[in-house]
C-alpha positions as a Markdown table, in Angstrom:
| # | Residue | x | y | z |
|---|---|---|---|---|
| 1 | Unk | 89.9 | 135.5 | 111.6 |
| 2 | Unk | 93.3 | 136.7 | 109.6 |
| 3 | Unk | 93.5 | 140.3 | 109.0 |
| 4 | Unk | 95.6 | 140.6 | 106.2 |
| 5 | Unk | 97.3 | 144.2 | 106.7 |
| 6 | Unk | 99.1 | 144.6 | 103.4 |
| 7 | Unk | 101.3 | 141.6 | 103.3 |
| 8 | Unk | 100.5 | 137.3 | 104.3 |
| 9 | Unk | 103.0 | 135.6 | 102.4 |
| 10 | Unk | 105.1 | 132.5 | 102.5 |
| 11 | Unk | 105.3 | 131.7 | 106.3 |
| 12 | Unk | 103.3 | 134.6 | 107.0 |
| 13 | Unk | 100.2 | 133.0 | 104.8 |
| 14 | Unk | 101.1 | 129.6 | 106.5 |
| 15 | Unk | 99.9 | 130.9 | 109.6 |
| 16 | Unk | 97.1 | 133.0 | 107.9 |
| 17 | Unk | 95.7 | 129.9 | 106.1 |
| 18 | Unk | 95.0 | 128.3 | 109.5 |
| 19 | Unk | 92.2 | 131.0 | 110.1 |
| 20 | Unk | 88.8 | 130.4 | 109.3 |
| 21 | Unk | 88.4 | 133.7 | 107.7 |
| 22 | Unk | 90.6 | 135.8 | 105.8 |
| 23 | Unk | 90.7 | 139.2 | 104.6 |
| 24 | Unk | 92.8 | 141.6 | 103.2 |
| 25 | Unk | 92.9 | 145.4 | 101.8 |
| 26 | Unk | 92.7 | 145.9 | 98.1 |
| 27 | Unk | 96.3 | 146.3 | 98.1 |
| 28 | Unk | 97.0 | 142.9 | 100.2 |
| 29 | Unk | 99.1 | 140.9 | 99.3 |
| 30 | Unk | 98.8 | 136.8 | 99.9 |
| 31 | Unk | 100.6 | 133.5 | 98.7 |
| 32 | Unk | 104.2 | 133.1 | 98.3 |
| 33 | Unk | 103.6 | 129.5 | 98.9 |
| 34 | Unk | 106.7 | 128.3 | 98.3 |
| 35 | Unk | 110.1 | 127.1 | 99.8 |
| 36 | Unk | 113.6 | 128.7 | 98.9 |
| 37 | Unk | 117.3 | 127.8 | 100.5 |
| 38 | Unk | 120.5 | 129.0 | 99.2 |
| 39 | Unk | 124.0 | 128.3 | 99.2 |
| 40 | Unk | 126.4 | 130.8 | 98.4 |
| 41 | Unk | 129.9 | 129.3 | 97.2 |
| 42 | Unk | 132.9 | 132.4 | 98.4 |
| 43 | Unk | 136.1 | 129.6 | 97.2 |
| 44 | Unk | 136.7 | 131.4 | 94.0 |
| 45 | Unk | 136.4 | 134.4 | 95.7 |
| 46 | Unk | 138.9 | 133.4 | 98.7 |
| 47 | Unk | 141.0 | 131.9 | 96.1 |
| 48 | Unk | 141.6 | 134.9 | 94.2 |
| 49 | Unk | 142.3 | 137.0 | 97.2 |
| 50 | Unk | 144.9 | 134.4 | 98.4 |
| 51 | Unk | 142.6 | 132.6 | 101.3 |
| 52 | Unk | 142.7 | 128.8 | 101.5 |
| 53 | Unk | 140.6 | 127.8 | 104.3 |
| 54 | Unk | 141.7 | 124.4 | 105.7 |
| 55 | Unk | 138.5 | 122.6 | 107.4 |
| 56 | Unk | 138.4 | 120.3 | 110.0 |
| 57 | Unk | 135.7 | 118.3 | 110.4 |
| 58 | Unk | 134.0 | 114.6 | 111.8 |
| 59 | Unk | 131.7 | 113.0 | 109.2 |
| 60 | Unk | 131.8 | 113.6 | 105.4 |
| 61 | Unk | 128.9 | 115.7 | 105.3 |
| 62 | Unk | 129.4 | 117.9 | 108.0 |
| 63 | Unk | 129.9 | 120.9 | 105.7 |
| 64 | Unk | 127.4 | 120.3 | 103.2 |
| 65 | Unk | 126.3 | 124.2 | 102.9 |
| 66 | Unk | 129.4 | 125.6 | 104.4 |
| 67 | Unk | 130.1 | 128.7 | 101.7 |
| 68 | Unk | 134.0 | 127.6 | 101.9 |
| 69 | Unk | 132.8 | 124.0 | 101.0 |
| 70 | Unk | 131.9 | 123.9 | 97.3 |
| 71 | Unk | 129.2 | 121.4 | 96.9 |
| 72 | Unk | 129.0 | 118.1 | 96.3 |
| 73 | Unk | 126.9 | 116.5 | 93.7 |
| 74 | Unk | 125.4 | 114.5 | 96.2 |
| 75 | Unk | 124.7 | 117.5 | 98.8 |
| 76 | Unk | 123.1 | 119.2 | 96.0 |
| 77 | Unk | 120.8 | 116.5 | 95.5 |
| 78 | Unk | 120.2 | 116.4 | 99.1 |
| 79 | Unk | 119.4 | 120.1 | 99.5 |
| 80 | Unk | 116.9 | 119.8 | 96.7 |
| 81 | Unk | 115.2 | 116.8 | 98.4 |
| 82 | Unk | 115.1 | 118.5 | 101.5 |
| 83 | Unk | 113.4 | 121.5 | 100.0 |
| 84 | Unk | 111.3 | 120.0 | 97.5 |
| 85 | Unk | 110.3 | 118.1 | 100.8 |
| 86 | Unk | 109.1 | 121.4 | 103.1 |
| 87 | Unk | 107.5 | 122.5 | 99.9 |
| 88 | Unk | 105.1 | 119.4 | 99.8 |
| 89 | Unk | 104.3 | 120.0 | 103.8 |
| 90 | Unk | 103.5 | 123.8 | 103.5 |
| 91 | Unk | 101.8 | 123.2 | 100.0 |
| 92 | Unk | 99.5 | 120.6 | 101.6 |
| 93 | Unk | 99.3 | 122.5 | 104.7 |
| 94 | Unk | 97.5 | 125.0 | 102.6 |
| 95 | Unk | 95.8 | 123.1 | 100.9 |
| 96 | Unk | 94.3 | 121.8 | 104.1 |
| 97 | Unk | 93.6 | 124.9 | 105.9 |
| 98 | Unk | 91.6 | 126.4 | 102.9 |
| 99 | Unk | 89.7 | 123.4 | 101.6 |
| 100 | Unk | 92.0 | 123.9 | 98.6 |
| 101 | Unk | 93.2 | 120.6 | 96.5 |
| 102 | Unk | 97.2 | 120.2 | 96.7 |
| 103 | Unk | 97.3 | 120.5 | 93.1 |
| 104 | Unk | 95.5 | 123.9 | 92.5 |
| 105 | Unk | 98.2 | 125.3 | 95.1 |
| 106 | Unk | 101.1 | 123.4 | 93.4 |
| 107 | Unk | 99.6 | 125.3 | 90.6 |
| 108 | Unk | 99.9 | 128.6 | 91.6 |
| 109 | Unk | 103.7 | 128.3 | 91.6 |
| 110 | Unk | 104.3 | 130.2 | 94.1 |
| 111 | Unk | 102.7 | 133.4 | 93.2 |
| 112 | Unk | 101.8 | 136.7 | 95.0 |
| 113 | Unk | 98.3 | 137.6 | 94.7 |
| 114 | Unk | 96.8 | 141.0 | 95.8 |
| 115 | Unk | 93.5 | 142.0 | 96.7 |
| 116 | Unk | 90.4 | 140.6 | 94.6 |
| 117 | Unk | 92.8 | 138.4 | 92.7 |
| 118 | Unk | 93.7 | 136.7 | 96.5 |
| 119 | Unk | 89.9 | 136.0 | 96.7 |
| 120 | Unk | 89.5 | 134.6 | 93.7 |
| 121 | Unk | 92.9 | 132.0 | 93.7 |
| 122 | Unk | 91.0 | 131.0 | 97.1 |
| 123 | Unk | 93.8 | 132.4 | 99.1 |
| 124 | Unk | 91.7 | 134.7 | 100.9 |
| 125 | Unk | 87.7 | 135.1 | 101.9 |
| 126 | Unk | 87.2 | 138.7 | 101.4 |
| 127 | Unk | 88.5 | 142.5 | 100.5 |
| 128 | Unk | 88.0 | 144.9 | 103.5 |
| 129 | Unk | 89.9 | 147.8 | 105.1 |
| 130 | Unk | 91.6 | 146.9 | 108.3 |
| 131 | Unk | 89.1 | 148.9 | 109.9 |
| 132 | Unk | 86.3 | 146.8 | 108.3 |
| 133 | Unk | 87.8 | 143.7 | 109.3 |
| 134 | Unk | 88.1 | 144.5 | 112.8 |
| 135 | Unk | 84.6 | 146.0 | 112.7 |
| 136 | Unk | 83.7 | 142.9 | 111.7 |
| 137 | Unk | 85.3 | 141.4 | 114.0 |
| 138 | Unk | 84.1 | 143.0 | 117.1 |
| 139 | Unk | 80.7 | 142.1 | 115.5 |
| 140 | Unk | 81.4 | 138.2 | 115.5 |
| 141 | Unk | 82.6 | 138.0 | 118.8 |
């Protein structure tokens, strides 16, 4: 059983979702099912403050990501891919854990849900107090 105390979302509701039970307050918050990376491009920045950074490096994609490397069309591509790629696994994941179809989670786009709205997106099982949930618990052990 997950006890949802306020907040299962994105890696938090991975784990969650592998519960056979979940419950959370009416303020609860699950979902976030989704995958984000980031690369944050500082040259221009460097640049204009007179910094050239001179990197050394074995094999041409070693600094794919590096925020003195601007990127490459290709490492963009590959970024995407790679993300686009965890977001399949953790959106199937889901999907498996709660008996949900892939689609209806693809769906959701990555939404927060909270409280009664959680239950009914299938996200969650039940709205409860943390003292209810482990009251109920106790009860089911």
């Amino acid at each position: 059983m997950a006890i949802v105390d306020e907040m299962a979302c994105s890696a938090g509701y991975a784990l969650a979702s592998a519960a056979e039970t979940i419950t959370l307050p009416r303020t609860g918050e699950v979902g976030s099912i989704g995958v984000v990376s980031m690369h944050v491009d500082i040259t221009g920045a460097l640049e204009q403050d007179g910094i050239k950074v001179t990197t050394f490096q074995f094999g041409d994609r070693k600094t794919d990501g590096y925020p003195t490397t601007p990127l490459s069309d290709e490492a963009i591509k590959s970024q995407q891919a790679d993300t686009d790629s965890l977001g399949a696994l953790f959106v199937s994941t889901v999907a498996r854990n709660r008996g949900l179809k892939p689609e209806a989670i693809t769906d959701m786009q990555a939404a927060v849900y909270r409280g009664q709205l959680g239950v009914e997106a299938g996200l969650a099982d039940a709205v409860m107090s943390r003292t209810d949930a482990f009251t109920d618990l106790l009860k089911n052990l």
